[in-house]
SEMIVO-493244 format. One record per residue: residue in three letters; residue number from 1; x, y, z of N, C-alpha, C, O in turn. Coordinates in nm, 2 decimals. Layout:
% residues N
{'ALA'; NUM; {X; Y; Z}; {X; Y; Z}; {X; Y; Z}; {X; Y; Z}} ...
END
This chain:
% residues 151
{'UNK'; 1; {0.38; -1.57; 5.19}; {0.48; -1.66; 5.14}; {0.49; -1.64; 4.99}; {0.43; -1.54; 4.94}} {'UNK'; 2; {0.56; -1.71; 4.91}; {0.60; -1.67; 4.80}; {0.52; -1.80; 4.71}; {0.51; -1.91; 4.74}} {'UNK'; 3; {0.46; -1.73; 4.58}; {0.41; -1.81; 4.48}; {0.49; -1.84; 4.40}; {0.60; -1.79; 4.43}} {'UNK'; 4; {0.47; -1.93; 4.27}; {0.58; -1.95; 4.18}; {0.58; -1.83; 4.09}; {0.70; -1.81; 4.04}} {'UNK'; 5; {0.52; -1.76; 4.06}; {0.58; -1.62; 4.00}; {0.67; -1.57; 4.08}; {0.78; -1.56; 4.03}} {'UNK'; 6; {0.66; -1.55; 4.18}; {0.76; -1.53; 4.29}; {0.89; -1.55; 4.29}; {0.98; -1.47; 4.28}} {'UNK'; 7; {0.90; -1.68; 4.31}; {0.99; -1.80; 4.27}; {1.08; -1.79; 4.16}; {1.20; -1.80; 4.16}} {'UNK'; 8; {1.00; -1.78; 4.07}; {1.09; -1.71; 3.96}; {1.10; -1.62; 3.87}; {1.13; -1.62; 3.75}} {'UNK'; 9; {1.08; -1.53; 3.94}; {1.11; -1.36; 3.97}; {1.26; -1.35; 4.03}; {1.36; -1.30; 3.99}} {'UNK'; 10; {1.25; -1.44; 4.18}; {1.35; -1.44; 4.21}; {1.49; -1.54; 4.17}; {1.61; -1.53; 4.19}} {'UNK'; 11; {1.41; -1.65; 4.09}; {1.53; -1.74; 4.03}; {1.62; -1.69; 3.91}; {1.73; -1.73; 3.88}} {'UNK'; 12; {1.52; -1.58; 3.83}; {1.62; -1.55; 3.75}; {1.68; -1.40; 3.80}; {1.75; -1.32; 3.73}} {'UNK'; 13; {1.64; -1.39; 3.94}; {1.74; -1.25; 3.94}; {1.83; -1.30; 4.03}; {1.92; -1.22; 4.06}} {'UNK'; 14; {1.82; -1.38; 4.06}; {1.97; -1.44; 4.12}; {2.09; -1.51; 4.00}; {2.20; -1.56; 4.00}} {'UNK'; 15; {2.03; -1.49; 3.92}; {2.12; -1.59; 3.83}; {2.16; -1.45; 3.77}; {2.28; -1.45; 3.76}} {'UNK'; 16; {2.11; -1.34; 3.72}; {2.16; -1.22; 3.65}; {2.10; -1.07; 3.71}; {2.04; -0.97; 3.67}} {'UNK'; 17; {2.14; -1.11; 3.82}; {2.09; -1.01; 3.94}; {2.11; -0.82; 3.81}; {2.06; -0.72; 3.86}} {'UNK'; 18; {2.16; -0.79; 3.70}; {2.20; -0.67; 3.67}; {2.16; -0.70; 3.52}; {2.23; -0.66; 3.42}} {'UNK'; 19; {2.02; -0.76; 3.51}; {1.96; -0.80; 3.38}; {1.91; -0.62; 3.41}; {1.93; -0.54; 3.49}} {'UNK'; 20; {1.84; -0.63; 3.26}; {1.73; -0.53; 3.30}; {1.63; -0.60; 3.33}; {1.62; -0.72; 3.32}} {'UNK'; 21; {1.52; -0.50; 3.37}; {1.38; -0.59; 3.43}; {1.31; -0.61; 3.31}; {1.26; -0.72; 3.29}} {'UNK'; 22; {1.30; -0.50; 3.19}; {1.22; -0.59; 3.06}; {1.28; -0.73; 3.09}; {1.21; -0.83; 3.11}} {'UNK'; 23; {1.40; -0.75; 3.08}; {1.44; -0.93; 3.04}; {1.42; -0.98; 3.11}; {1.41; -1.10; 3.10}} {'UNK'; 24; {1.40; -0.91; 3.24}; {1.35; -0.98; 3.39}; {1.21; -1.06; 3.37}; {1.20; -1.18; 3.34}} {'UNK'; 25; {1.12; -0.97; 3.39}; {0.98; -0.99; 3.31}; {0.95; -1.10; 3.24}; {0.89; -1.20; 3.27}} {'UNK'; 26; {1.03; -1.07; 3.13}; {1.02; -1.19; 3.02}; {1.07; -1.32; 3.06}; {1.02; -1.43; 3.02}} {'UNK'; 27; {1.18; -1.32; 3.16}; {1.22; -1.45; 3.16}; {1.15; -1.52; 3.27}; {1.16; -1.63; 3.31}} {'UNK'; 28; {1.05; -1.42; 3.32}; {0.99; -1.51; 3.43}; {0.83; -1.51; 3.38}; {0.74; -1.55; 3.46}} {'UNK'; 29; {0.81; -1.48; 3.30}; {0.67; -1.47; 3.18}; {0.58; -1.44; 3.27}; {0.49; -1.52; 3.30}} {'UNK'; 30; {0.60; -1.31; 3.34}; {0.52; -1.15; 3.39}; {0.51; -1.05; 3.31}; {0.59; -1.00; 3.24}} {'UNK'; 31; {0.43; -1.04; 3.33}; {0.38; -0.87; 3.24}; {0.52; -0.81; 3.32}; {0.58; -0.86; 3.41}} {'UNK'; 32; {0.57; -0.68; 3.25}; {0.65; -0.59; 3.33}; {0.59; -0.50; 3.45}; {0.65; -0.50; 3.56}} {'UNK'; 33; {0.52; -0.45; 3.44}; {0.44; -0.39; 3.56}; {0.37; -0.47; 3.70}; {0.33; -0.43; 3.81}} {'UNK'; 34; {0.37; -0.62; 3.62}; {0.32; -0.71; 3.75}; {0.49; -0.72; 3.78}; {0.53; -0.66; 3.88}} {'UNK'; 35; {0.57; -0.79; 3.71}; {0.75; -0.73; 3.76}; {0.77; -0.68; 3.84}; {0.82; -0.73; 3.94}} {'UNK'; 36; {0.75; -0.54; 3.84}; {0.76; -0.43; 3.91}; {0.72; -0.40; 4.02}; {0.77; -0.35; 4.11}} {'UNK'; 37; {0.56; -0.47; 4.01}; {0.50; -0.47; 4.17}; {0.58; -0.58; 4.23}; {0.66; -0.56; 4.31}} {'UNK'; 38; {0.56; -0.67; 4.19}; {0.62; -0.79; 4.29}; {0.81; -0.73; 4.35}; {0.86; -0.74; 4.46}} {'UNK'; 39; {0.85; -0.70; 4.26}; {0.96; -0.68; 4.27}; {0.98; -0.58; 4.40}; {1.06; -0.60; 4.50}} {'UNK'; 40; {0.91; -0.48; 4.39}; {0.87; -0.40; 4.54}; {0.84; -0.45; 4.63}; {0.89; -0.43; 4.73}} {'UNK'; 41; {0.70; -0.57; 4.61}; {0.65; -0.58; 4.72}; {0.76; -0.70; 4.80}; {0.74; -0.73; 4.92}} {'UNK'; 42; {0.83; -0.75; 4.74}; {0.96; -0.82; 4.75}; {1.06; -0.75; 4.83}; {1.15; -0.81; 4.90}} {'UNK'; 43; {1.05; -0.65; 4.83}; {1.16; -0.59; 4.84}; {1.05; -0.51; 5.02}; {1.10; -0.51; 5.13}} {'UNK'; 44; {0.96; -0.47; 5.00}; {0.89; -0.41; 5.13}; {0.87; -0.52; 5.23}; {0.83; -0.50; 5.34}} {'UNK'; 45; {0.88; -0.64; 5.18}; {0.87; -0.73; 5.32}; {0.98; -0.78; 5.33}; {0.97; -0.89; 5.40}} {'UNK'; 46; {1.10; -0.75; 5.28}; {1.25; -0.77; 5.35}; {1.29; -0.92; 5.27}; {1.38; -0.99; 5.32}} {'UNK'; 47; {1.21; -0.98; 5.14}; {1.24; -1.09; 5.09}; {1.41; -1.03; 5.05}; {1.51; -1.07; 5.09}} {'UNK'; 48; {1.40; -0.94; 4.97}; {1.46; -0.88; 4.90}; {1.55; -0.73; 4.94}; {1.50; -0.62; 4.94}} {'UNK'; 49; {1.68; -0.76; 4.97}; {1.66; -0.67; 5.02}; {1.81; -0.63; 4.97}; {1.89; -0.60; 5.06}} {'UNK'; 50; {1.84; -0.62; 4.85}; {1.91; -0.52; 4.79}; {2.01; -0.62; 4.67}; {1.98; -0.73; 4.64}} {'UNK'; 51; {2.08; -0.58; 4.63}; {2.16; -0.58; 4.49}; {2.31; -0.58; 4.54}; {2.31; -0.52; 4.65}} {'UNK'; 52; {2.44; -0.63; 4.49}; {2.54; -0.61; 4.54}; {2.65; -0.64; 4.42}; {2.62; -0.71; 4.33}} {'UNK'; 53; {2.78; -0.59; 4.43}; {2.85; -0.60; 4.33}; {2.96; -0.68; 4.43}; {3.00; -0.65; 4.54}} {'UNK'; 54; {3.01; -0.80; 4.35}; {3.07; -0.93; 4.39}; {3.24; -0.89; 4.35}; {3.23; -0.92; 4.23}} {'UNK'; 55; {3.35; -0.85; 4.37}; {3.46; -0.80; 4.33}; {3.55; -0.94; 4.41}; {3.57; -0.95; 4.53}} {'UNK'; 56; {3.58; -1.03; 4.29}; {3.68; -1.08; 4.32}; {3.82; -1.04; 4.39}; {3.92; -0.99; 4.33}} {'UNK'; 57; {3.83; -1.07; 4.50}; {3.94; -0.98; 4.60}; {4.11; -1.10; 4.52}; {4.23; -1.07; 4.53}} {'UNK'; 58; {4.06; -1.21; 4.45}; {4.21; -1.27; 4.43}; {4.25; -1.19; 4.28}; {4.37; -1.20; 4.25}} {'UNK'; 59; {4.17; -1.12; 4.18}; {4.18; -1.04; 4.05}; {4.29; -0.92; 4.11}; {4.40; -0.87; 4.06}} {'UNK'; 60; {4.22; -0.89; 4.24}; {4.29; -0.78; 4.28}; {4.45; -0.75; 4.36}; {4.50; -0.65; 4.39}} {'UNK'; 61; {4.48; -0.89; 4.36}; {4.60; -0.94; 4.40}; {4.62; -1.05; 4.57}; {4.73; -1.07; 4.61}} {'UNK'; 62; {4.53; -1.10; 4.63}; {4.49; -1.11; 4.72}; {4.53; -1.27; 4.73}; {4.45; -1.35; 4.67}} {'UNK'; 63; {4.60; -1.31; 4.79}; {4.64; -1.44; 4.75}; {4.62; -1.58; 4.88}; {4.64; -1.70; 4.87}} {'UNK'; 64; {4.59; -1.51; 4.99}; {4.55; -1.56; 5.06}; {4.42; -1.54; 5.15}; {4.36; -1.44; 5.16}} {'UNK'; 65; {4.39; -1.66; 5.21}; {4.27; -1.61; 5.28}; {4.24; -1.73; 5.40}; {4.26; -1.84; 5.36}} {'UNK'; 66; {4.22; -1.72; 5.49}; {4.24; -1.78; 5.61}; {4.13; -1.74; 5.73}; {4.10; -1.64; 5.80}} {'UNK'; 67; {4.09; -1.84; 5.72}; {3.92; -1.87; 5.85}; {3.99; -1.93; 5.99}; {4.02; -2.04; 6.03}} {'UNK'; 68; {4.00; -1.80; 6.06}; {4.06; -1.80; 6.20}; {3.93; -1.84; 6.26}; {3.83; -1.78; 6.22}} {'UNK'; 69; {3.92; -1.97; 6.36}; {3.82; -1.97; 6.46}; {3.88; -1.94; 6.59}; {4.00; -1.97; 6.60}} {'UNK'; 70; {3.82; -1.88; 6.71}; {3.81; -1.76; 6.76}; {3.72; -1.84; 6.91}; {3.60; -1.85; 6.94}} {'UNK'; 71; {3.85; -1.87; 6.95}; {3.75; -1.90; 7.12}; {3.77; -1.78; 7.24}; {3.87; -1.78; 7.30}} {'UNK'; 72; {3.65; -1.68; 7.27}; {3.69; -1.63; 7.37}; {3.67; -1.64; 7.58}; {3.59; -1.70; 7.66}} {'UNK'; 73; {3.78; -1.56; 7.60}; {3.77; -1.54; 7.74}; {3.64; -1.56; 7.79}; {3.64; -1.47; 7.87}} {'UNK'; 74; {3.54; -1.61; 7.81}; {3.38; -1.61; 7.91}; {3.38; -1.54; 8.02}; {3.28; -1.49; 8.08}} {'UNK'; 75; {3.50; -1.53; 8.07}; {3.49; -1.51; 8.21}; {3.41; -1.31; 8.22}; {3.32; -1.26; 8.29}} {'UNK'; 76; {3.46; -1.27; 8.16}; {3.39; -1.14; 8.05}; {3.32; -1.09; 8.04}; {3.33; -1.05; 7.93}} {'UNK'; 77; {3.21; -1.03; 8.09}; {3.05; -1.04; 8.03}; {3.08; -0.95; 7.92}; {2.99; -0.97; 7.83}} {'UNK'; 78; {3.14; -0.90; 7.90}; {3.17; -0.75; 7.75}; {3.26; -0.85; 7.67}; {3.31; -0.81; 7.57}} {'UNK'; 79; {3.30; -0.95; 7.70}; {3.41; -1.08; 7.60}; {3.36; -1.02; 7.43}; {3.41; -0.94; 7.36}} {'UNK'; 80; {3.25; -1.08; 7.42}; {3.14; -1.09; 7.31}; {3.14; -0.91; 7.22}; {3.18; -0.88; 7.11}} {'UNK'; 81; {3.09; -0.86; 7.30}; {3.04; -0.74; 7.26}; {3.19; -0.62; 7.23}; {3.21; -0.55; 7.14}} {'UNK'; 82; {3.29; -0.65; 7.37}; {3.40; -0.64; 7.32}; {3.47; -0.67; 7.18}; {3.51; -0.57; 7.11}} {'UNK'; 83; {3.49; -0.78; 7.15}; {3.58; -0.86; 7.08}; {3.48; -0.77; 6.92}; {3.52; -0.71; 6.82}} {'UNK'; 84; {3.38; -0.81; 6.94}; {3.34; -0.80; 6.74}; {3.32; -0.66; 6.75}; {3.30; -0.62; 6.63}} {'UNK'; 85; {3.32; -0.54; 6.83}; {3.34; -0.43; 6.80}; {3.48; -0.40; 6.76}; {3.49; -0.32; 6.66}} {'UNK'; 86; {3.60; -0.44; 6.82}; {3.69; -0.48; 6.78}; {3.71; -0.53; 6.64}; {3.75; -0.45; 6.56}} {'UNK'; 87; {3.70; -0.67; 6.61}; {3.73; -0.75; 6.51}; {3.64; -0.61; 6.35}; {3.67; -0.59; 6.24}} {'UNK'; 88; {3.55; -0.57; 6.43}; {3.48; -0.51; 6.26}; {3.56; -0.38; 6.20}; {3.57; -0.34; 6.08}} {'UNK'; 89; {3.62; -0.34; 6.32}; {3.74; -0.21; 6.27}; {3.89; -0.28; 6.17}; {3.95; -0.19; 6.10}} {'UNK'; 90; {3.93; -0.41; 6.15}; {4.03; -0.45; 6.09}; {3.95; -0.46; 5.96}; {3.85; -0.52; 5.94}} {'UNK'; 91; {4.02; -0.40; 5.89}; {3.98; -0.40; 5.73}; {3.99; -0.49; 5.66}; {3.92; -0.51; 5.56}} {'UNK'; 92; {4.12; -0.61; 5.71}; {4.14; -0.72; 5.63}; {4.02; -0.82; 5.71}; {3.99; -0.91; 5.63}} {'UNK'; 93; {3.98; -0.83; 5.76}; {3.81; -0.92; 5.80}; {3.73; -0.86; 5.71}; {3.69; -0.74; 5.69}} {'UNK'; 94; {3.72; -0.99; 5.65}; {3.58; -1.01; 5.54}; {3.48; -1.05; 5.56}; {3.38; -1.00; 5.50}} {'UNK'; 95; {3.48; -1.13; 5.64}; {3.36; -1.15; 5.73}; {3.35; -1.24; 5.89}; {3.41; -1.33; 5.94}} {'UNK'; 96; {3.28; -1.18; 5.93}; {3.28; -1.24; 6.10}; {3.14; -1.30; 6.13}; {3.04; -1.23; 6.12}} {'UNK'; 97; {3.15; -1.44; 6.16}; {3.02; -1.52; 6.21}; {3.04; -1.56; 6.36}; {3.16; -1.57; 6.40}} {'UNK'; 98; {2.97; -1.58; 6.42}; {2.93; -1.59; 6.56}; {2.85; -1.77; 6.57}; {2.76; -1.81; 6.50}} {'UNK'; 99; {2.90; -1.82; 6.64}; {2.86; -1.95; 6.73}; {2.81; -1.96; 6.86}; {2.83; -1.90; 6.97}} {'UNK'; 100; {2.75; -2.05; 6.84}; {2.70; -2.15; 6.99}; {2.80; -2.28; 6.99}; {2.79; -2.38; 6.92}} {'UNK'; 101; {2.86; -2.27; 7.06}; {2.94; -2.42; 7.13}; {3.09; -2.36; 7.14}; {3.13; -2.24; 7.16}} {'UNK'; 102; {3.17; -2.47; 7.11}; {3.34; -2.45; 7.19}; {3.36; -2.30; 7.08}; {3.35; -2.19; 7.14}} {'UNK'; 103; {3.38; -2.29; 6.96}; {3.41; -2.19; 6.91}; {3.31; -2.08; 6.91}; {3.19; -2.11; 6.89}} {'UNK'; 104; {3.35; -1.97; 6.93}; {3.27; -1.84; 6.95}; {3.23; -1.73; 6.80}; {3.14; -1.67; 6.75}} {'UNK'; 105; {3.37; -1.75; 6.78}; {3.36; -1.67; 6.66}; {3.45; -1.70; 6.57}; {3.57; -1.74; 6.60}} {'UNK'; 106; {3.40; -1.69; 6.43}; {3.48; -1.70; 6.33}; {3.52; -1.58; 6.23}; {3.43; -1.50; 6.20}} {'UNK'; 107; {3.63; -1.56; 6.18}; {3.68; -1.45; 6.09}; {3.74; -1.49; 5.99}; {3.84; -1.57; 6.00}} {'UNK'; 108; {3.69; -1.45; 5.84}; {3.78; -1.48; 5.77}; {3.89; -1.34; 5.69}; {3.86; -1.24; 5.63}} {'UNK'; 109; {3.98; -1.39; 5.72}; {4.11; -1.28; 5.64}; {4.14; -1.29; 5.53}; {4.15; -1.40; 5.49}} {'UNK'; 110; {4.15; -1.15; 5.42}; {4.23; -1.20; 5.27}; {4.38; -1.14; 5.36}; {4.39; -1.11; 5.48}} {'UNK'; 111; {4.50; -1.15; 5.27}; {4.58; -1.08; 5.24}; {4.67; -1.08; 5.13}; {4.64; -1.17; 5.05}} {'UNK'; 112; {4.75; -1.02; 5.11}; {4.85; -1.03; 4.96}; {4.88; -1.16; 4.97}; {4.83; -1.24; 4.89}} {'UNK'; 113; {4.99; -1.21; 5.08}; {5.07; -1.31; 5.06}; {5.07; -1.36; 5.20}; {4.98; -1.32; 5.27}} {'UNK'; 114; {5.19; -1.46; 5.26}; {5.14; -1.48; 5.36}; {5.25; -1.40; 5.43}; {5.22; -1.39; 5.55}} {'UNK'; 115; {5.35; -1.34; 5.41}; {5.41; -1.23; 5.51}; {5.28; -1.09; 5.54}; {5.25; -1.03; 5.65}} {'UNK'; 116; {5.22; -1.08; 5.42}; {5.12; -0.93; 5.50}; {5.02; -1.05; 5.55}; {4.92; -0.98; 5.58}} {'UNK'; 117; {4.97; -1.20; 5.60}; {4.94; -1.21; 5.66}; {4.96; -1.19; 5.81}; {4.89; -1.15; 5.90}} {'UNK'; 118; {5.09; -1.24; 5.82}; {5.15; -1.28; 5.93}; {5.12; -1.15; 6.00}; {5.05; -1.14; 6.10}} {'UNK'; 119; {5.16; -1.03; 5.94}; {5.14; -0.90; 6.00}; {5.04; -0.88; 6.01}; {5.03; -0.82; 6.12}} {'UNK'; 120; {4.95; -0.89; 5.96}; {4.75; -0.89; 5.98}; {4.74; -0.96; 6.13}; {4.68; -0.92; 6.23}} {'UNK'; 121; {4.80; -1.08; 6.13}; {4.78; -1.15; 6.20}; {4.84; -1.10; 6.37}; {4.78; -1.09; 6.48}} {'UNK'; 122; {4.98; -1.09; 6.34}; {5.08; -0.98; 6.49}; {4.98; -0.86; 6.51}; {4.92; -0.86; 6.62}} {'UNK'; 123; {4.98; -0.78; 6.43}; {4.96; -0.65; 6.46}; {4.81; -0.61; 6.47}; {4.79; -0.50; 6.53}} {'UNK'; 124; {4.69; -0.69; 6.42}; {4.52; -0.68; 6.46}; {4.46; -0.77; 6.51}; {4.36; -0.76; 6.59}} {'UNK'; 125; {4.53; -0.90; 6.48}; {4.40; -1.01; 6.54}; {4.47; -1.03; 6.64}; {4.40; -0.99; 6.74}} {'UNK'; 126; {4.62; -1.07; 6.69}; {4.70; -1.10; 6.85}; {4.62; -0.95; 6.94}; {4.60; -0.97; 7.06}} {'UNK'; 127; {4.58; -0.83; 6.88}; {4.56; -0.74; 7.02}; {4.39; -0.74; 7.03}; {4.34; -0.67; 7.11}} {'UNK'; 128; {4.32; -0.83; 6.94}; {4.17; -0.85; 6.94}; {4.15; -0.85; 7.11}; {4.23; -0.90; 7.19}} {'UNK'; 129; {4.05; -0.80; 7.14}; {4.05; -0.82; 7.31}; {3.98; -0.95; 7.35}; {3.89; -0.98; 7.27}} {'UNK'; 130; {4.00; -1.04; 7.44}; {3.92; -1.11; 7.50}; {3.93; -1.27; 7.45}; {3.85; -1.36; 7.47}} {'UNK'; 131; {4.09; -1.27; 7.37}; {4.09; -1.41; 7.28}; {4.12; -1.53; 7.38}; {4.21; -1.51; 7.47}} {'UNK'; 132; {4.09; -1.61; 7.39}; {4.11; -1.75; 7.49}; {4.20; -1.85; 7.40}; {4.29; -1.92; 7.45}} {'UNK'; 133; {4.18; -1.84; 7.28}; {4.23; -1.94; 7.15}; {4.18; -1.93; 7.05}; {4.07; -1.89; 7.01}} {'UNK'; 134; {4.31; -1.98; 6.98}; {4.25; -1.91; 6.82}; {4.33; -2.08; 6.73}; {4.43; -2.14; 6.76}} {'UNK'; 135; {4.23; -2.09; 6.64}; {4.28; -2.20; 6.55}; {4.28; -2.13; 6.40}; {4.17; -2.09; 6.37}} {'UNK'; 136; {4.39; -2.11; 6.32}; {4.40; -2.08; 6.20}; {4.38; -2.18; 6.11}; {4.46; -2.27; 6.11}} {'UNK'; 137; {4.28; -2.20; 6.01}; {4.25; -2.25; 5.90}; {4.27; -2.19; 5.75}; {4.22; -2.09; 5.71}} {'UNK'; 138; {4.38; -2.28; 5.67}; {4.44; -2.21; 5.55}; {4.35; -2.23; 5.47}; {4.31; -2.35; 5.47}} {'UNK'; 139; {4.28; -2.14; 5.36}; {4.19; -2.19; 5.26}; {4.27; -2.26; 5.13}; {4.36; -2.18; 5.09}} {'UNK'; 140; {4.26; -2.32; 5.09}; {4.31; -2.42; 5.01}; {4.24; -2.42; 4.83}; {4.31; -2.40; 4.72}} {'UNK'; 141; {4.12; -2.45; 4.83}; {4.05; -2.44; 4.75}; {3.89; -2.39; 4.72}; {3.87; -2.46; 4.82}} {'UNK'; 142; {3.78; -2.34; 4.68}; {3.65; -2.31; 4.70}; {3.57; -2.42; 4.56}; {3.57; -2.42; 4.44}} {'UNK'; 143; {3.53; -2.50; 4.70}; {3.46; -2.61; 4.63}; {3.32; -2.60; 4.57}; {3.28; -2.68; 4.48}} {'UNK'; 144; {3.26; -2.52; 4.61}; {3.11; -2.46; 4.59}; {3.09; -2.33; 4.70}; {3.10; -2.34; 4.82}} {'UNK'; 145; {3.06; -2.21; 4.61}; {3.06; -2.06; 4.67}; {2.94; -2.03; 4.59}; {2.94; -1.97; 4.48}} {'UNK'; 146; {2.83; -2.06; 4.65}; {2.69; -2.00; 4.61}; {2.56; -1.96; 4.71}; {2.50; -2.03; 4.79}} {'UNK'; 147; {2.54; -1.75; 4.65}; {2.42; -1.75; 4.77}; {2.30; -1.80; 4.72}; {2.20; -1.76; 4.78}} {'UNK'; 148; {2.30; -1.87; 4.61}; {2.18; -1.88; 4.56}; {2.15; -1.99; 4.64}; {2.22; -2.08; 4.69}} {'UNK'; 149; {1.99; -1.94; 4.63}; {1.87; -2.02; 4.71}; {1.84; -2.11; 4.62}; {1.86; -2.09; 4.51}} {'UNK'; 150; {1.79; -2.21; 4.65}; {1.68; -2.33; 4.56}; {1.56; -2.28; 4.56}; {1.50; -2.29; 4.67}} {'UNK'; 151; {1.50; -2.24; 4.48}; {1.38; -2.12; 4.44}; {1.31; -2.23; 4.33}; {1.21; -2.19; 4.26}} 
END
C-alpha cells in the first residue's frame, strides 16, 4: 500500500504531472534518488502507470459533445463484443464505458457543430451493430472534470 511519502509523491505529480523530478523531490521533501526509486517502484506495480498530454478538443474547434447511452439487442451473444469492436473504429468516440443494468453502453462524441454531428451520428453510430436504443444526451456545461485522486 502506499505511505505518505507516497501520497505525496503522487499528490504533487498529479497537480504538475510535467514538473521536473528535482522539483518533484523537493516538493514532496524526498531526497531525489529516494524520488526516483519510489517513482519506479510506483510505476512496477501498476500504481502508476504512465503520463499523458490533455489537448483541449473545444481549442481545436470542436463544439459539441454528446453522451449517447446505448441499450443493446441481448438476444446476441456477440451483441457486446460485436458492438464495442465496432464503436472503437469511429474516431469521433472519445470514450466508451460499459454497464450493468437497463443501459449497456455509453459513448461520448465531440464534433465541430451539430450538422457534422448529425452525420457522425447517420453515418457511424445508426450502422453500430446490435443497437436496441439509443438516448442522446447534449453536454451543456463541465461542472467538475477531475482525474485527480484524494491522495
Amino acid at each position: 500500500m502506499l505511505d505518505d511519502s507516497d501520497r505525496r509523491l503522487l499528490r504533487h505529480l498529479q497537480a504538475d504531472p510535467a514538473q521536473p523530478i528535482g522539483q518533484l523531490a523537493e516538493a514532496a521533501r524526498l531526497p531525489l534518488a529516494t524520488a526516483y526509486k519510489r517513482l519506479d517502484k510506483l510505476q512496477a506495480s501498476g500504481v502508476l502507470r504512465g503520463q499523458h498530454a490533455i489537448i483541449d478538443w473545444q481549442a481545436l474547434g470542436y463544439t459539441v459533445e454528446v453522451s449517447l447511452r446505448i441499450t443493446l439487442d441481448k438476444t446476441n451473444p456477440r451483441a457486446f463484443d460485436d458492438f464495442l469492436e465496432a464503436a472503437r473504429d469511429v474516431p469521433d468516440v472519445i470514450e466508451i464505458q460499459t454497464f450493468l443494468g437497463r443501459v449497456d453502453a455509453r459513448l461520448k462524441i465531440i464534433a465541430r457543430d451539430l450538422v457534422a454531428y448529425q452525420q457522425i451520428y447517420r453515418d457511424r453510430i445508426l450502422t453500430l451493430p446490435h443497437i436496441a436504443d439509443i438516448e442522446a444526451l447534449m453536454h451543456v456545461a463541465a461542472i467538475k472534470n477531475s482525474r485527480a485522486l484524494p491522495l
